[in-house]
Kinemage of the C-alpha trace (Angstrom):
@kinemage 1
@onewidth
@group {chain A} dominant
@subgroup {mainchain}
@vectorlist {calphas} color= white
{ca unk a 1} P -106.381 106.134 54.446
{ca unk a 2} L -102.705 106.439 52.954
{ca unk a 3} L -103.375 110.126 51.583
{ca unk a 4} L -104.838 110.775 54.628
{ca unk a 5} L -101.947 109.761 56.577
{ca unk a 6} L -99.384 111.387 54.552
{ca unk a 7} L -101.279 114.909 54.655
{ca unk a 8} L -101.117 113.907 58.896
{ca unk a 9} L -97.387 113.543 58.630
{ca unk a 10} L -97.309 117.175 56.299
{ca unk a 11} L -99.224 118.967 58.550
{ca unk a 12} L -97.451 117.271 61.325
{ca unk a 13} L -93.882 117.865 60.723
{ca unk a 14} L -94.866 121.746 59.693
{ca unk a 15} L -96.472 122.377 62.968
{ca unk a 16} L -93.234 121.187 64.822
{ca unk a 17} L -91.013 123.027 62.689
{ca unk a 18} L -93.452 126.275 62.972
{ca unk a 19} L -93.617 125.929 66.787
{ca unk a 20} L -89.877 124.948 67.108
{ca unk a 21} L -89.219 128.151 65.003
{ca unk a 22} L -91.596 130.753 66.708
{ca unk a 23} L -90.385 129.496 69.838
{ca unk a 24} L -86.308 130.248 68.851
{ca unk a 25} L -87.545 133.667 66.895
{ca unk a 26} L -89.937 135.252 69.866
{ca unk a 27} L -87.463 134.176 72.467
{ca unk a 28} L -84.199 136.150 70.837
{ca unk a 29} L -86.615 139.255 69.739
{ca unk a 30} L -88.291 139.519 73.092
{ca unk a 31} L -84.195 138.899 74.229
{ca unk a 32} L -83.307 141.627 72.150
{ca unk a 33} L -85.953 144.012 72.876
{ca unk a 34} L -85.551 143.689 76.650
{ca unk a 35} L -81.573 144.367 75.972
{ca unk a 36} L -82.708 147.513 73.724
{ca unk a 37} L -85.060 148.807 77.479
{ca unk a 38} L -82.570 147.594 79.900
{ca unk a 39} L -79.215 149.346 78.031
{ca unk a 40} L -81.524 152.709 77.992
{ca unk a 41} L -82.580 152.233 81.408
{ca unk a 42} L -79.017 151.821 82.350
{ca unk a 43} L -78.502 155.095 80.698
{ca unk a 44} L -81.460 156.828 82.327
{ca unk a 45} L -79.925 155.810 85.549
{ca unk a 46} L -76.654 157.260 84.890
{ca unk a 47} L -77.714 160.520 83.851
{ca unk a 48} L -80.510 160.618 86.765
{ca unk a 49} L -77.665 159.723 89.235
{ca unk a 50} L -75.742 162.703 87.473
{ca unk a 51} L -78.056 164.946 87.948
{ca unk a 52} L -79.265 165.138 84.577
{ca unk a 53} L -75.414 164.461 83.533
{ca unk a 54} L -73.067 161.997 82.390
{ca unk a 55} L -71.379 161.823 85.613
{ca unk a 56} L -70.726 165.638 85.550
{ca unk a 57} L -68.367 165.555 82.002
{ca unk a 58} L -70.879 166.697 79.567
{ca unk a 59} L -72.715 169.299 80.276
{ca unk a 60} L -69.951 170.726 82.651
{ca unk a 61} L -66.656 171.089 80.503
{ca unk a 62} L -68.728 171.470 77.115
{ca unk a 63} L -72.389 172.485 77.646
{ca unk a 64} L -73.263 169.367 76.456
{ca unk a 65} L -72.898 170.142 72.554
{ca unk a 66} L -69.848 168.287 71.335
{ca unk a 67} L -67.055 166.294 72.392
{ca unk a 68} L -63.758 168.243 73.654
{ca unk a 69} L -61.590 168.954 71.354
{ca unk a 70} L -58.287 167.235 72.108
{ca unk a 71} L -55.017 169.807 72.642
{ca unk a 72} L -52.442 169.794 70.861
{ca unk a 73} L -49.668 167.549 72.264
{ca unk a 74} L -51.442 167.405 75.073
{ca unk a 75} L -53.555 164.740 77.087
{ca unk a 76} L -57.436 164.304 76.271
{ca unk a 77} L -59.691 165.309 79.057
{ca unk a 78} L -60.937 162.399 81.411
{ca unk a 79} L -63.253 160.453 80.746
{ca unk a 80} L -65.860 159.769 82.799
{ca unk a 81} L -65.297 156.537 84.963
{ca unk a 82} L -67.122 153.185 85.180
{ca unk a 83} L -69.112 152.097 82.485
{ca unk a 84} L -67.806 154.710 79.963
{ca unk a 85} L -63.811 153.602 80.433
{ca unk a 86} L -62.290 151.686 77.265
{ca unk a 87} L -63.952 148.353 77.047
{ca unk a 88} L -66.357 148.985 79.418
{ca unk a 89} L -70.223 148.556 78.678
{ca unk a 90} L -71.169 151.301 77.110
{ca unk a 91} L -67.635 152.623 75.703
{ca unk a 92} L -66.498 156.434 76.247
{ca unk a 93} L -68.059 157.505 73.238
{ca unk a 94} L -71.530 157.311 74.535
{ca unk a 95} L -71.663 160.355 76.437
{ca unk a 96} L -71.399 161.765 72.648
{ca unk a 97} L -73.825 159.662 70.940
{ca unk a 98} L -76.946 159.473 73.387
{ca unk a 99} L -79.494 161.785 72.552
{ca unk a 100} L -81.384 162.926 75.962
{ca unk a 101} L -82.956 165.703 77.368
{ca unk a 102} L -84.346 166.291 81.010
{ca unk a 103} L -87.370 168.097 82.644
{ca unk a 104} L -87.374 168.874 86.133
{ca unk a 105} L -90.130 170.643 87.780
{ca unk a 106} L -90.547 172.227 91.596
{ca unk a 107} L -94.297 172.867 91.703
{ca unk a 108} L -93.815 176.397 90.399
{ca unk a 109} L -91.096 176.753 87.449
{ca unk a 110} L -89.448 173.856 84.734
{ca unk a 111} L -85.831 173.479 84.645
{ca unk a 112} L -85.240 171.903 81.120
{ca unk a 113} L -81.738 170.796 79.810
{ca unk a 114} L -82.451 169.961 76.339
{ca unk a 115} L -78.903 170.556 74.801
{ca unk a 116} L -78.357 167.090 73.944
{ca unk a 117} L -81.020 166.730 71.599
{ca unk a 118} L -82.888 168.492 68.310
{ca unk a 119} L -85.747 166.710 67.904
{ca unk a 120} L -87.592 167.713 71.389
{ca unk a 121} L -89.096 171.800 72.055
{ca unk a 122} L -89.781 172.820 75.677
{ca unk a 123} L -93.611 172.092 75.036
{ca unk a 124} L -92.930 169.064 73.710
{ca unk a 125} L -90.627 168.482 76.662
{ca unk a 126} L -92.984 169.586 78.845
{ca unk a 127} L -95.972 167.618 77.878
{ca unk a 128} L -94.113 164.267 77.561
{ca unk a 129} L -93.008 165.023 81.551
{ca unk a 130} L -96.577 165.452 82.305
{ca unk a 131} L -97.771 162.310 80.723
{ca unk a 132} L -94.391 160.046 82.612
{ca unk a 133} L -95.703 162.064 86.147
{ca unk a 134} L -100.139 161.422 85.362
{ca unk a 135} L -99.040 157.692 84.807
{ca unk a 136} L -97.188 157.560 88.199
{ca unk a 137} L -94.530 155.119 86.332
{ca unk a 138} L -90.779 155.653 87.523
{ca unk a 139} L -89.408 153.577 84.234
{ca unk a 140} L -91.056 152.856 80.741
{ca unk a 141} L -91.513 154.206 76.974
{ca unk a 142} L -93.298 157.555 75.906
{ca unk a 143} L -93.183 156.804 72.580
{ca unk a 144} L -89.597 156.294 70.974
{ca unk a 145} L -88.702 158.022 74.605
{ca unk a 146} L -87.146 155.220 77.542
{ca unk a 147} L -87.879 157.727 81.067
{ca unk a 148} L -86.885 157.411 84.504
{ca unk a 149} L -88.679 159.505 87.131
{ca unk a 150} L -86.300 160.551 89.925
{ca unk a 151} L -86.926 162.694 92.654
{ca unk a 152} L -84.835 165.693 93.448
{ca unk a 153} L -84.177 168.594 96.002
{ca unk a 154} L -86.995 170.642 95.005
{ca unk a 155} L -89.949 168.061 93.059
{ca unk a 156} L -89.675 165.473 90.167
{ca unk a 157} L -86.572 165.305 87.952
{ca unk a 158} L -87.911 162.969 84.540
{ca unk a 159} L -84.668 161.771 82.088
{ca unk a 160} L -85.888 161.215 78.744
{ca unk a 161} L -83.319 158.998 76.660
{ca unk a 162} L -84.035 158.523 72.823
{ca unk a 163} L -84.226 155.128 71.565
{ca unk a 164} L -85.472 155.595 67.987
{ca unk a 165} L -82.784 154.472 66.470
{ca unk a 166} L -82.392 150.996 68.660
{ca unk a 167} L -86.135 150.765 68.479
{ca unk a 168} L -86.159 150.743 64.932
{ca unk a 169} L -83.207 148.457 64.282
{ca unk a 170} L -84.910 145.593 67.071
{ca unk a 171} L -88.116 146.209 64.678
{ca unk a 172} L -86.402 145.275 61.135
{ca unk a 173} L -85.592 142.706 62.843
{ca unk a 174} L -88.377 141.388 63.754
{ca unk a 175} L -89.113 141.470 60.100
{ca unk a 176} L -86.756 139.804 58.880
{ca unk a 177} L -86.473 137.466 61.457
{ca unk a 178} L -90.554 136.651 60.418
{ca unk a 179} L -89.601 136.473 56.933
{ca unk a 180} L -87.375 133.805 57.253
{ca unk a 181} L -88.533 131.923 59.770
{ca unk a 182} L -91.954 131.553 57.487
{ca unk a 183} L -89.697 130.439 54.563
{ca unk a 184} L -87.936 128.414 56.653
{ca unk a 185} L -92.202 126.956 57.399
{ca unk a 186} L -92.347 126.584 53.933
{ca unk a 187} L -89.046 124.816 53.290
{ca unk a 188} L -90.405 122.176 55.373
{ca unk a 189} L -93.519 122.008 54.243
{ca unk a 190} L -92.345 121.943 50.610
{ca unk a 191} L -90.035 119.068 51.679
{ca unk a 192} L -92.466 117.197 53.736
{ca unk a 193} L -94.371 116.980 50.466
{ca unk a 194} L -91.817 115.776 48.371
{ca unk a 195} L -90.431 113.156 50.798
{ca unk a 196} L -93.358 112.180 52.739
{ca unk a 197} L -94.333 109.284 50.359
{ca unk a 198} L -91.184 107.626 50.867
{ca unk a 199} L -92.078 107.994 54.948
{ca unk a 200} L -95.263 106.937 54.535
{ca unk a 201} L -94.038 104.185 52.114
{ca unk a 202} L -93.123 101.085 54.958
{ca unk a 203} L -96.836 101.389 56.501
{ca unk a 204} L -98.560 102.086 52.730
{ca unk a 205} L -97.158 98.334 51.967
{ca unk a 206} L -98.168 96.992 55.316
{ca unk a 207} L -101.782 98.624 55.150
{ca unk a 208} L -102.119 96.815 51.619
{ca unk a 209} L -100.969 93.930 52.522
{ca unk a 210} L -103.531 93.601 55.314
{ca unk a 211} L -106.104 94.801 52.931
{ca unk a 212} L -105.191 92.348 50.336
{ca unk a 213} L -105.038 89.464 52.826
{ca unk a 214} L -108.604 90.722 54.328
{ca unk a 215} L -110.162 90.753 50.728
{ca unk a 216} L -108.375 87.147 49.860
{ca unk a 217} L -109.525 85.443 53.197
{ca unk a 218} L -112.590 86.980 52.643
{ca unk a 219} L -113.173 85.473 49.410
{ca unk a 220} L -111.810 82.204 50.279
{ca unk a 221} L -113.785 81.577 52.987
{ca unk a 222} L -116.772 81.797 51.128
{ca unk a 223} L -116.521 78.717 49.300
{ca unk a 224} L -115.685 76.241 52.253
{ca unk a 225} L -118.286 77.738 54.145
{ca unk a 226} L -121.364 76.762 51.261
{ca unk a 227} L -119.840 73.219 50.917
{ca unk a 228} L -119.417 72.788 55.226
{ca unk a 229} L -123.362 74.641 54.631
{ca unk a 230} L -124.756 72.368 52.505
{ca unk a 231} L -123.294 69.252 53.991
{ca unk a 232} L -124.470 69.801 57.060
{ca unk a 233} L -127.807 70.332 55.710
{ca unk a 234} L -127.450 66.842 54.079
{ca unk a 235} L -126.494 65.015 56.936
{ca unk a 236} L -129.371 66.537 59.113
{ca unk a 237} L -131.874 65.760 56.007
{ca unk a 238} L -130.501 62.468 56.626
{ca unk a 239} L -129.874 61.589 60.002
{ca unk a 240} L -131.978 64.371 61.644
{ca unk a 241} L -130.983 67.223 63.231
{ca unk a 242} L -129.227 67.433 66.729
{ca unk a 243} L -127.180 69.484 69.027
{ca unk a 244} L -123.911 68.781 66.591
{ca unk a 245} L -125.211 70.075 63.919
{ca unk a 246} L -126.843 72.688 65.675
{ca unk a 247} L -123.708 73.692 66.502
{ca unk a 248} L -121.931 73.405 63.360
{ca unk a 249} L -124.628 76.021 61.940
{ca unk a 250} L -123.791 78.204 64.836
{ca unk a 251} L -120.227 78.755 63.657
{ca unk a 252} L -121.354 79.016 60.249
{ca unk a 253} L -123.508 81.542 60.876
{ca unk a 254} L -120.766 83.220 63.033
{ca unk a 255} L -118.497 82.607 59.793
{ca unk a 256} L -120.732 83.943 57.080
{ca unk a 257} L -121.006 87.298 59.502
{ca unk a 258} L -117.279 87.256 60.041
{ca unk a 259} L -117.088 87.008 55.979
{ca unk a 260} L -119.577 89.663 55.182
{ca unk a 261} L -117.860 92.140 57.217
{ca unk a 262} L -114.315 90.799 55.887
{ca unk a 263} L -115.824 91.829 52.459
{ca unk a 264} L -117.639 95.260 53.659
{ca unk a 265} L -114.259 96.263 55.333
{ca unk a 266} L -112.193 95.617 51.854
{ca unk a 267} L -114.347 97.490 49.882
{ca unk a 268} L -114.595 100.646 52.499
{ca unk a 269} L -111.055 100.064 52.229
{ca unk a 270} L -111.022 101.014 48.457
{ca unk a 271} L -112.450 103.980 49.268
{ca unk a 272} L -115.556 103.217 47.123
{ca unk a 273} L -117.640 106.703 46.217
{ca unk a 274} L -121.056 106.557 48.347
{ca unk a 275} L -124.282 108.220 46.540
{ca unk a 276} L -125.757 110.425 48.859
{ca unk a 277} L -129.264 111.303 48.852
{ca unk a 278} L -131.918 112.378 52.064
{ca unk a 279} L -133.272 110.551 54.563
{ca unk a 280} L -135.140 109.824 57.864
{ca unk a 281} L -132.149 108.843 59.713
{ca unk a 282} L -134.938 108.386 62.957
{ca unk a 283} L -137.550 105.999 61.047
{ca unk a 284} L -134.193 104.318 59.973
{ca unk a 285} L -132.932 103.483 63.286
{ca unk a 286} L -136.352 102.449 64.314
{ca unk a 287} L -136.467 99.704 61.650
{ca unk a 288} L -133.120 98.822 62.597
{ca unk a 289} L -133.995 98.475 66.389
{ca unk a 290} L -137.558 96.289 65.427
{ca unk a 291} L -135.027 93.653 64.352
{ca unk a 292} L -133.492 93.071 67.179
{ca unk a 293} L -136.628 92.171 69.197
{ca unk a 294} L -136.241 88.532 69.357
{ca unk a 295} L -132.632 89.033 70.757
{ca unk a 296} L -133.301 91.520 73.438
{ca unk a 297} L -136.040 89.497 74.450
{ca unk a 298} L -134.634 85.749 74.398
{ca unk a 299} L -131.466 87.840 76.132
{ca unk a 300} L -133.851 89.164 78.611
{ca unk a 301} L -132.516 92.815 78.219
{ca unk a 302} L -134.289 95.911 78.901
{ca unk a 303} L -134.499 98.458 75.832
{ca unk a 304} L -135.314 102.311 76.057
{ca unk a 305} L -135.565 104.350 73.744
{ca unk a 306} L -135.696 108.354 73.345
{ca unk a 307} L -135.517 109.100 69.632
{ca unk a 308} L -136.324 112.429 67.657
{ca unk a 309} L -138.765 111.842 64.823
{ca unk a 310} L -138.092 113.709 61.346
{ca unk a 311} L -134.377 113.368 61.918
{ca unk a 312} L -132.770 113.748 58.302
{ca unk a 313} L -129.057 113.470 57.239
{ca unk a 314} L -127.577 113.240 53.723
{ca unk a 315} L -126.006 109.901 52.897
{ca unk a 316} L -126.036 106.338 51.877
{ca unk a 317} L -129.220 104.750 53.484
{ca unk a 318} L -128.130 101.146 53.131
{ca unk a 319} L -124.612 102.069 54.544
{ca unk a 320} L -126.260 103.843 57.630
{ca unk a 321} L -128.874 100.973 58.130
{ca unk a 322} L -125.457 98.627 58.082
{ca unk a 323} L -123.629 101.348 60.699
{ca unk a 324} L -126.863 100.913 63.236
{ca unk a 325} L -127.162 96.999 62.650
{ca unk a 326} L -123.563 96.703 63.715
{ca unk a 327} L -123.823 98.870 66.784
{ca unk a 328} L -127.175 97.328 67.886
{ca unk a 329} L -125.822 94.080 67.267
{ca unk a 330} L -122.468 95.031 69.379
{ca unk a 331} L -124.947 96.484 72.381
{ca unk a 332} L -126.706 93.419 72.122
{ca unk a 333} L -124.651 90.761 72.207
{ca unk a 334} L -122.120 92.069 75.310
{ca unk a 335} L -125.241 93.963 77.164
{ca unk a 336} L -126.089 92.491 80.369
{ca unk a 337} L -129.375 93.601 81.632
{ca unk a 338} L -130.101 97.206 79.600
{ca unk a 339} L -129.750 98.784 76.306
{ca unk a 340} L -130.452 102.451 76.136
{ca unk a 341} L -130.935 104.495 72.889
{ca unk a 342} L -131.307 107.603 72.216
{ca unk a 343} L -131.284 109.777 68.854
{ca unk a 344} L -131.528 114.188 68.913
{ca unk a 345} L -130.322 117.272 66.821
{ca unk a 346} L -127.120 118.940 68.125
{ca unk a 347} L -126.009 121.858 66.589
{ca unk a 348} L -127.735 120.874 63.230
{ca unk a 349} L -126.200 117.296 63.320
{ca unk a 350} L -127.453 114.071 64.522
{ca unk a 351} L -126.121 112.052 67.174
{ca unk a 352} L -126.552 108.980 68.232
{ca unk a 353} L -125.884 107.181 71.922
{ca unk a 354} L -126.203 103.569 72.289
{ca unk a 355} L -125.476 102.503 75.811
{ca unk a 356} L -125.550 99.224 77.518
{ca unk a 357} L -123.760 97.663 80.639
{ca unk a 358} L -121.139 94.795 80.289
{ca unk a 359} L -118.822 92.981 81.724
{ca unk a 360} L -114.761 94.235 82.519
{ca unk a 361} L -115.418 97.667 81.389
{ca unk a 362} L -113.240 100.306 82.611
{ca unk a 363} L -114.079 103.882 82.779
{ca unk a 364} L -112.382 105.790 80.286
{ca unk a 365} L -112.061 106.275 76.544
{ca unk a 366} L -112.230 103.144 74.719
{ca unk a 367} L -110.868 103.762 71.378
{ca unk a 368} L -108.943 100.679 71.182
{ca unk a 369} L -112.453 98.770 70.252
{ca unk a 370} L -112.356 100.499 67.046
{ca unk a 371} L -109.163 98.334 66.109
{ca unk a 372} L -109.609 95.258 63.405
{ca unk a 373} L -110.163 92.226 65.773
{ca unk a 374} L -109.442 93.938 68.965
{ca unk a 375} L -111.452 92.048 71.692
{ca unk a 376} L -110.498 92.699 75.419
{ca unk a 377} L -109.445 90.044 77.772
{ca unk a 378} L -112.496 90.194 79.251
{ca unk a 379} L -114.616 89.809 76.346
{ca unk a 380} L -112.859 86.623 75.771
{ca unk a 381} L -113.152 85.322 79.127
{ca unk a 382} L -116.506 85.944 79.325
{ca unk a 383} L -117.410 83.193 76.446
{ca unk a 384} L -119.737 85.575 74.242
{ca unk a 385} L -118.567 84.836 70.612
{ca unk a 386} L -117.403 88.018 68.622
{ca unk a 387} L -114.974 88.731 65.725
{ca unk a 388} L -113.628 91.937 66.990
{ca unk a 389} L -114.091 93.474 63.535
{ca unk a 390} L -117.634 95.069 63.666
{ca unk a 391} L -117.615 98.248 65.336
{ca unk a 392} L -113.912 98.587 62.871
{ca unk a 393} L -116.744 99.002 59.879
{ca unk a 394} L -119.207 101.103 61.698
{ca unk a 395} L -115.852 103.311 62.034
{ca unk a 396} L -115.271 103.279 58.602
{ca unk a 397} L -118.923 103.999 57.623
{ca unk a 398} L -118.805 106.575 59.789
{ca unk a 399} L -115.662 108.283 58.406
{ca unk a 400} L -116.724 107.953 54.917
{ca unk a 401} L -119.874 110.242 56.003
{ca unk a 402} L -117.475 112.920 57.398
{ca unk a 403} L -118.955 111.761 60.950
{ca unk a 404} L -117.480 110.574 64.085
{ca unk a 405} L -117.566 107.854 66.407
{ca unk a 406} L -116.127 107.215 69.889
{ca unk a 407} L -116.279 105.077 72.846
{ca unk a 408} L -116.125 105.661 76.545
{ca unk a 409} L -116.624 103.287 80.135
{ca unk a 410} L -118.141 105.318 82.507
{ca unk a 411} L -119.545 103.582 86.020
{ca unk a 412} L -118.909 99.966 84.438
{ca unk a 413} L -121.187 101.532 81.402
{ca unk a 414} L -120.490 101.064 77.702
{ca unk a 415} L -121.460 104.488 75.804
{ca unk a 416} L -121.111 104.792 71.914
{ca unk a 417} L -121.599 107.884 70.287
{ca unk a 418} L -122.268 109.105 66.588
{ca unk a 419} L -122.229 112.136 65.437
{ca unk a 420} L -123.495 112.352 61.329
């Protein structure tokens, strides 16, 4: 149970720190990649609002090839206004460093400006225009490409700004920003590792401690219990026997059962190897059930049963015969009227539903009757003796088979399910 609980706390504290990490990483590169579409689209607006131009500098005083060359002693040129000004968002050198081109087109002829960039030819130009009009988008990527669609005087003017180079940058770091973030994973998990036996230390001493004291009380009850036994035998030998000592071997018998599952629970506990080997897990709850005849029948209870024949699992047979005596005996003893059983193949495993009506149950799960001497309110007003500590070793059994086990109310109902 401990090793099982530390890999919980491993796996645990990784998955946070992975989702707490993916979270951070895909939220600033989605961040950045928006800022990479909505910069160009600025751009694209710009130039579209231009004309095709950077606010009528570029192509206009210098054909759109270089930047002006400065005079000497004399002022610059302007610079264009707005966004381009000194400390502005795009800075005045970006007229000079955005590659773009643009294609318009009037239903007859193409009017291509393609003077601020190299990598584009007029076909190329021409069939990336046709692709941005066919898709009837106004604003996206054609490949490394951001476009805005604009009409104009005479058709469709498309601006085409390049965004390799921010594309590409966003990318590595992506990369990177992968990279780390799964070493980061690692870190944790590496560290998780180390340290998680000193986490796990606090409840490792309390789980043995309640193990220890389960095994001890278990073995020192045994001895009390023979001597109350035997005297009691005695003294009805002697004096005959009447409703005292009736009663006295009640609780014993109560005792001894309380003991023997005590015991079964420590050594589960241990985490003792089972030998596994095939068998008729249906011919072995039907034994199982045949015992309990005299109960259901002095309790008045109505049985049913629906289980598959030639039902075989893999797994300790005297363990599994223990598993269905303790959930029989559970149904049993709290049922009210009904009992119903049924055992069939589901998706190549076996499961089993016991269900019975009883008293106080509330719809819903009902793990918490899976908890060492749990016993509801109800179950102790209603004066039916139990030890609460029964169905906590048909959970163990169950786990050591790789199985599971749970517990739902449903319409005042008690259902149990098994799944081996």
């Amino acid at each position: 149970m401990i090793k099982k609980l530390k890999i919980r706390f491993i796996l645990l504290a990784t998955s946070v720190a992975f989702a707490v990490i993916a979270v951070i990483i895909s939220g600033v590169n989605i961040a950045n990649f928006v800022s990479v579409a909505k910069n160009a689209d600025e751009l694209t607006e710009i130039i579209a609002d231009g004309g095709g131009k950077f606010g009528g500098e570029r192509g206009e005083e210098n054909g759109g090839e270089e930047p002006p060359e400065k005079p000497n002693g004399e002022e610059p040129p302007e610079k264009p206004d707005g966004d381009f000004e000194e400390g502005g968002k795009f800075g005045p050198e970006a007229p000079f460093e955005t590659r773009f081109f643009t294609v318009s087109y009037d239903g007859e002829n193409y009017t291509l400006s393609l003077d601020s960039i190299a990598a584009v030819t007029e076909d190329e130009a021409k069939k990336l225009y046709g692709g941005v009009i066919s898709s009837g988008k106004t604003t996206g990527y054609s490949g490394v490409y951001r476009f805005r669609a604009a009409d104009v005087a005479n058709g469709k003017m498309v601006v085409f700004v390049a965004c390799g180079r921010q594309i590409n940058t966003a990318n590595r770091f992506l990369l990177f920003s992968i990279l780390i973030s799964l070493g980061g994973v690692a870190a944790v998990f590496f560290l998780s590792l180390i340290f998680s036996g000193k986490v796990i230390k606090p409840i490792a001493e309390s789980y043995e401690k309640q193990r220890a004291f389960i095994t001890d009380a278990s073995h020192e009850l045994k001895t009390p219990l023979t001597i109350i036994s035997t005297n009691n035998e005695l003294i009805a030998l002697q004096f005959g026997e009447n409703e005292y000592s009736d009663v006295i071997d009640g609780q014993i018998g109560r005792m001894n059962v309380l003991v023997k599952n005590m015991t079964a629970l420590a050594k589960l506990d241990e985490g003792e190897k089972i030998e596994r080997a095939r068998f008729c897990v249906s011919d072995c709850l039907d034994d199982v059930i045949a015992n309990f005849g005299a109960p259901t029948e002095r309790n008045g209870l109505k049985v049913s049963l629906s289980i598959a024949k030639d039902e075989f699992i893999s797994g300790d047979e005297n363990l599994i015969r223990r598993l269905f005596s303790l959930v029989i005996d559970n149904a049993v003893k709290y049922s009210s009227t009904f009992i119903d059983v049924k055992l069939e193949s589901v998706g190549g495993k076996v499961k089993i539903t016991i269900e019975n009506d009883a008293v106080g149950i509330k719809d819903g799960d009902q793990e918490k009757v899976f908890d060492r001497f749990y016993r509801s309110a109800e179950m102790r007003a209603s004066g039916k003796e139990g030890s609460g500590i029964g169905l906590s070793v048909a959970k163990e059994i169950v786990n050591l088979h790789g199985g599971k086990i749970f517990a739902k109310g449903e319409n005042g109902n008690f259902i149990l399910t098994i799944i081996l």
